[in-house]
Every structure is written in structure tokens, then in C-alpha cells.
Steps between C-alpha positions, in 0.01 A plus 500: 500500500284460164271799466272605224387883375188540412523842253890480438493650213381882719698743620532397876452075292821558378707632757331221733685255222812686475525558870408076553740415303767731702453259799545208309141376516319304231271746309176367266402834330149495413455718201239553218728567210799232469648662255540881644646364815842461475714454839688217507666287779549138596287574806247639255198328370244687272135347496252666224111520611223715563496523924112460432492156329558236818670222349788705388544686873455110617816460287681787591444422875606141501786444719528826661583600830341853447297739326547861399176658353643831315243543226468937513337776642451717177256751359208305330110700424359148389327283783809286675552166636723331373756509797215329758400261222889413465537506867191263564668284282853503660354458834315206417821320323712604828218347714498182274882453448572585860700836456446715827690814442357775239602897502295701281543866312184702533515883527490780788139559422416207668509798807288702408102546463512752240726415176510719233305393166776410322585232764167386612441174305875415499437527900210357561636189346827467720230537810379202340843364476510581843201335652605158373806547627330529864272232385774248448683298727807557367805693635501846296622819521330792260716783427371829393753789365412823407620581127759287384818629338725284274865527663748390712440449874559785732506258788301721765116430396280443829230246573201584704205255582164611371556765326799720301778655679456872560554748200584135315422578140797312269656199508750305273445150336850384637391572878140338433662186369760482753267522806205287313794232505591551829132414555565125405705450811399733752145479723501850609210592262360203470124606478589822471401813232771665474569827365891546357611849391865739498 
């Protein structure tokens, strides 16, 4: 299967690269900076571009089979939206070149009506995300952890449908990656918001 990652060069990017690559699939790593990503493998392919500029994501799609979208959920006090612009973009090349399948990183606060200030803009953006992923008519899967963790798997996170699992608040990048992946191949959650926590 040839997949792309949208945001590879992120925490949960990378270990959706690493963890690719670990089941032998063929990985195009869409990254910003060339130069500052430096994973190799002969399953590995390494596309510079900004995600907002739609003849390079054009490029980076060609050919694939899937998409993962992985571009953050980080702290930002400026006005946001730069992960619906990307995704408008992505969706529209997917629609073009005929990709169906498309799992996308947004955040837990997806859940919730109130979101702290610190997370408001960065969350009112992935709603966006969101609502063009129910817009589409694509086969997608959004997955929404709590805070993230860099680390190994601990191989016991739950999944619950529509919002996060109870007294969910920590999750590591190995487990996203593993069960965004899974995502490629399974239609469980197809259509689904998903909330993924330990």
C-alpha cells in the first residue's frame, strides 16, 4: 500500500512514518524542512512543500492509495487555520485523483463546548477540519487523543465513538500511529470521531 503523511515531520508525523515503514508499506513523508528530516529507508520517500500551496500536495498525493492528515494540535494565541486550509486542499486532490481513504489527527477538544483559552483557536480550527471531513464523500476516520506523550506503545489505549474514553487524559505517539494505520484497512470507524486515550 503507498500512503502519504501529511505533517511527518510532528510528533505523532513521525511515528506514523516510523511505524509505516514497520509494516513494510511505502511511505511519502510530507515535510516542510528537507533538510531537518532525516529518517531514511528504501520504503521512504521525503517530499518538501508547504501543505497550503496545492500543486505541491497534488504532487505529494499522486499515486497514493491513502492519506494520513497529521499536521498538530498545539498551543497557538494567533488566529488559526492552517490545518482546514491544508485539509480543504487534501480533500480536493483525494477527490480529483480518486483516493477514498483519509484518517485525520485532530484533538480531544473536538468533545467539548467549553475549551480552555489556550486551546480555543487551535480547536475551533480542527472543528473545521472536522466539518469537511463530514462534508466529503470520502471514507475517513478522525481521531481525537487527549495529550499526546512521545514514547513507546503501552498496547492497552481504548477507542470510544464520539467522544474520549472515561478518565482518558494521555496517550503515546506509538499507539496513535499504530491504530491511525490500522485505520487504512479496517471499516469499523469509518465515519466515525473517535476519541483514543490509555
Amino acid at each position: 500500500m503507498n500512503i502519504v503523511i501529511l505533517g511527518a515531520q510532528g510528533l505523532v508525523g513521525k511515528a506514523l512514518v516510523v511505524e509505516g515503514l514497520r509494516r513494510n508499506l511505502a511511505v511519502t513523508a510530507f515535510v516542510e524542512d528537507r533538510q531537518s528530516f532525516t529518517l531514511q529507508n528504501n520504503n521512504l520517500k521525503v517530499m518538501a512543500g508547504d501543505v497550503l500551496d496545492p500543486v505541491r500536495v497534488d504532487r505529494a498525493l499522486w499515486s497514493q492509495d491513502a492519506v494520513c492528515i497529521a499536521l498538530g494540535n498545539g498551543i497557538d494565541l494567533k488566529p488559526v487555520n492552517l490545518y482546514s486550509r491544508a485539509t480543504q486542499h487534501v480533500l480536493k486532490s483525494m477527490r480529483q485523483q480518486s483516493i477514498r481513504r483519509v484518517v485525520c489527527l485532530l484533538s480531544g477538544w473536538v468533545f467539548f463546548e467549553e475549551v480552555p483559552a489556550v486551546h480555543q483557536l487551535v480547536a475551533a480550527d480542527h472543528n473545521r477540519q472536522l466539518a469537511m471531513l463530514r462534508a466529503s464523500v470520502l471514507d475517513w476516520v478522525a481521531v481525537c487523543p487527549p495529550e499526546v506523550s512521545v514514547g513507546q506503545s503501552l498496547g492497552n489505549y481504548r477507542v470510544t465513538v464520539g467522544k474520549l474514553p472515561t478518565l482518558g487524559v494521555h496517550i503515546s505517539t506509538e499507539d496513535i500511529a499504530r491504530f491511525m494505520l490500522d485505520q487504512l484497512e479496517h471499516d469499523e470507524y469509518l465515519e466515525k470521531v473517535v476519541g483514543i486515550a490509555e
